[in-house]
Every structure is written in structure tokens, then in C-alpha cells.
C-alpha positions in Angstrom: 0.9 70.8 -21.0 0.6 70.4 -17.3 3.0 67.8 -16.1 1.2 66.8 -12.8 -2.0 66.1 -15.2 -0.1 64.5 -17.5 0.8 61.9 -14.4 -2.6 61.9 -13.5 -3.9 61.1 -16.7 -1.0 58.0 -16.9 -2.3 56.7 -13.5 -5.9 57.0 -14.4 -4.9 55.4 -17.6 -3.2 51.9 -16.1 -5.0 52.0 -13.4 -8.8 52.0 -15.6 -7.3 49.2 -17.4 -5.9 47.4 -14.1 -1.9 47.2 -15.4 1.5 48.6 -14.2 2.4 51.5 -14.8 5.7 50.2 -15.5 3.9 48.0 -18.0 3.0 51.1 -20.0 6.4 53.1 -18.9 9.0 50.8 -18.1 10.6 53.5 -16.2 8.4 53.1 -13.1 9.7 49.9 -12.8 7.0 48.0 -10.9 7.3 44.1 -11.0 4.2 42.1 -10.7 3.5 39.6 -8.1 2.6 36.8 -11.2 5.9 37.1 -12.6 7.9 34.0 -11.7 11.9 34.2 -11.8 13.4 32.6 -14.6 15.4 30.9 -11.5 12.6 29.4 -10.1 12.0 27.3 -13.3 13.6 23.8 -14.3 14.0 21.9 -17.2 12.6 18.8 -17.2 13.9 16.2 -19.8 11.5 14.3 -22.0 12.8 10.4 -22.2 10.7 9.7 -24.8 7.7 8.2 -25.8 5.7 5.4 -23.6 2.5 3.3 -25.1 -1.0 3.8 -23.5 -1.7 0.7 -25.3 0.2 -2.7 -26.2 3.7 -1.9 -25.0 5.9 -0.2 -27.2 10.2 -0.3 -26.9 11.6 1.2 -23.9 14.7 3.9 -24.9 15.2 6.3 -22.5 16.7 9.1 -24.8 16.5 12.8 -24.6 14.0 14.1 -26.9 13.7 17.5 -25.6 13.0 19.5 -22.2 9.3 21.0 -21.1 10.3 24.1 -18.2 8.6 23.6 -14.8 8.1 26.1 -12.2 10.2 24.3 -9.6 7.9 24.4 -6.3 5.1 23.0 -8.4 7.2 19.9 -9.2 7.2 16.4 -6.9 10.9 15.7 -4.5 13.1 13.2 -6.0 14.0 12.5 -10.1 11.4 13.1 -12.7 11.2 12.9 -16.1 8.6 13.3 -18.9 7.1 10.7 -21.6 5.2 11.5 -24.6 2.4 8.9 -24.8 1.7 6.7 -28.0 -2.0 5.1 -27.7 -5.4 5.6 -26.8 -5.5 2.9 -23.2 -5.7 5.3 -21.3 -7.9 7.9 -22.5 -10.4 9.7 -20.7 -7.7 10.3 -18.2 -4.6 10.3 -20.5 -5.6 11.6 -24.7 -2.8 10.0 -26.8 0.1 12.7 -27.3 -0.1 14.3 -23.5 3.0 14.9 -21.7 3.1 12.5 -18.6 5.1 13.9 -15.8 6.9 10.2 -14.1 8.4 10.8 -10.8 10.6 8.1 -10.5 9.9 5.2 -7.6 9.9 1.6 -7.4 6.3 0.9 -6.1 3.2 2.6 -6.4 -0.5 2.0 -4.3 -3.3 0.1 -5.9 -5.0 2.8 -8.7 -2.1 4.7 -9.2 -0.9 5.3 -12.6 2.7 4.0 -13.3 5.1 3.9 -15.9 6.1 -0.2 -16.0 8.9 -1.9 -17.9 7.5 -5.3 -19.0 8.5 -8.1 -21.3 12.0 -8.1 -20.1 13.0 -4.5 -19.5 12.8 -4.0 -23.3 9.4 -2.6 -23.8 7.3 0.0 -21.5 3.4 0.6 -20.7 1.5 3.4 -18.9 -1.3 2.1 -16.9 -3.3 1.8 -13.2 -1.8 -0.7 -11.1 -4.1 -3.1 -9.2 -2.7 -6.2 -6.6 -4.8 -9.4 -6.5 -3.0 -11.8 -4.3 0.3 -12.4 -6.2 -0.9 -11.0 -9.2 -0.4 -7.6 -10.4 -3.0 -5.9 -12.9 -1.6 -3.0 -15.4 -5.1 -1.3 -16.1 -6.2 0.2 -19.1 -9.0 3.6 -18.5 -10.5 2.4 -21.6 -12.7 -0.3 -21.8 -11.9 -1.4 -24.9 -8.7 -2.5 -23.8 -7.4 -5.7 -21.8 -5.5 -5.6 -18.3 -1.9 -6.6 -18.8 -1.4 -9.4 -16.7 2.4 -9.3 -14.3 3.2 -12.6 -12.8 6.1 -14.9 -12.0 6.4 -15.7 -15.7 5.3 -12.3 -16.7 8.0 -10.0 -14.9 7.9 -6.7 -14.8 9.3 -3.2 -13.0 7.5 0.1 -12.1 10.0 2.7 -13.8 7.7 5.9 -11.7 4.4 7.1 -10.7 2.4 9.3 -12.8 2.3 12.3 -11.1 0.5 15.3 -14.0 -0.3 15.0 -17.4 0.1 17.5 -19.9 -1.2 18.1 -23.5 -1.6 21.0 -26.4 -4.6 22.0 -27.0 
């Protein structure tokens, strides 16, 4: 057999079905441009789980780590929670990962993750300021705004900034 055909045929070959060569002989050693470097990833912890519904208890433990590719991801600490409750579905289906970058205040319409009934309990909802009132907003009508006043404290923990979920 002709070895300069033989290459031929190999190039035709990967490049008819529009992969690396390397990808068929790893000996050519090509690298494609949509690899990403296992470097470039991080591991983001999940803190556990927060209620899109009435609040549920607020433990901030380790449940497990979800990689991000590192220049997709916000500045500053973030964190994942699992989300428990149908509140704030269209936007956010019960189960999806919600990706909380963490920061005291968030604008009006922003999704937050909020500490309420005296840090012991947390809630995932849209924020809303009327006068000294602040709203936590459900996305589903079939739920109630949760109501933060003077007797009513609260904190925001983060702002939602992706959601995730398995298909």
C-alpha cells in the first residue's frame, strides 16, 4: 500500500466528517479550540437546599460541588442552592441549581437568596421596595409576597445570578 495515499485517505477521512485528525490518531496531536483546561474550571460548593416557597431552615452545609468554567462565573464568593418548592416556577422549576453570588443588597426585581424569621430559615424570591417595606416575590401566582418589615427582619444572603437544572 502506498503510504502518501494512505495519508490522503486519513485526511480526506477526518476532514469529510469535520474532526481531528488527532481525534482519529492521537499521534497528530492537534488540540481543539473547544477544549477548555481542566485549570480553567472551579468547583463551586453547593450549601444546600433553599425554599422557592414558605421558608424552609437555613444550614449552610456542604452537600457537594457543581465545576464552573471560571471566566463564566460572577467576581466575588458564590455558592450554589438546591431549591425545594414550586414559588418560583416559570423562572426557577423546583430542583434547579441556583448560582448565589453573595452581596448584601440587591435592585428592585432581582432575585435574592433572603434569611428571614430570624436568620434561622431562608427563601428565594424577587425583591421589591415600597416605602419602608420590602416585598420577597413569588413568579407564581399562586403564591403570596413575603412581607419584611421592622417586625418582620430579614437579610439578603446573595443575588441570584444563573440557574441550573437536569433535564
Amino acid at each position: 500500500m502506498n503510504p502518501a495515499l494512505t495519508r490522503a485517505a486519513f485526511n480526506d477521512i477526518a476532514d469529510y466528517f469535520g474532526v481531528l485528525k488527532s481525534t482519529i490518531d492521537p499521534r497528530y496531536g492537534e488540540i481543539s479550540k473547544n477544549l477548555i483546561p481542566v485549570e480553567k474550571y472551579r468547583q463551586i460548593p453547593v450549601l444546600g437546599e433553599i425554599a422557592c416557597g414558605d421558608p424552609i431552615l437555613a444550614e449552610e452545609n456542604i452537600e457537594e460541588y457543581r465545576k464552573e468554567i471560571d471566566e463564566n462565573l460572577p467576581t466575588g464568593k458564590v455558592f450554589y442552592l438546591k431549591t425545594k418548592g414550586n414559588s418560583m416556577v416559570p423562572t426557577i422549576p423546583s430542583d434547579s441549581y441556583v448560582l448565589i453570588r453573595r452581596q448584601p443588597v440587591v435592585e428592585d426585581g432581582e432575585i435574592a437568596a433572603v434569611i428571614v424569621n430570624g436568620d434561622t430559615e431562608a427563601t428565594l424570591k424577587r425583591v421589591k421596595h415600597v416605602n419602608d417595606v420590602v416585598m420577597l416575590m413569588p413568579d407564581n401566582n399562586d403564591y403570596h409576597p413575603y412581607i419584611i418589615d421592622e417586625n418582620n427582619p430579614a437579610r439578603i444572603l446573595g443575588k441570584a445570578v444563573k440557574v441550573s437544572f437536569n433535564l
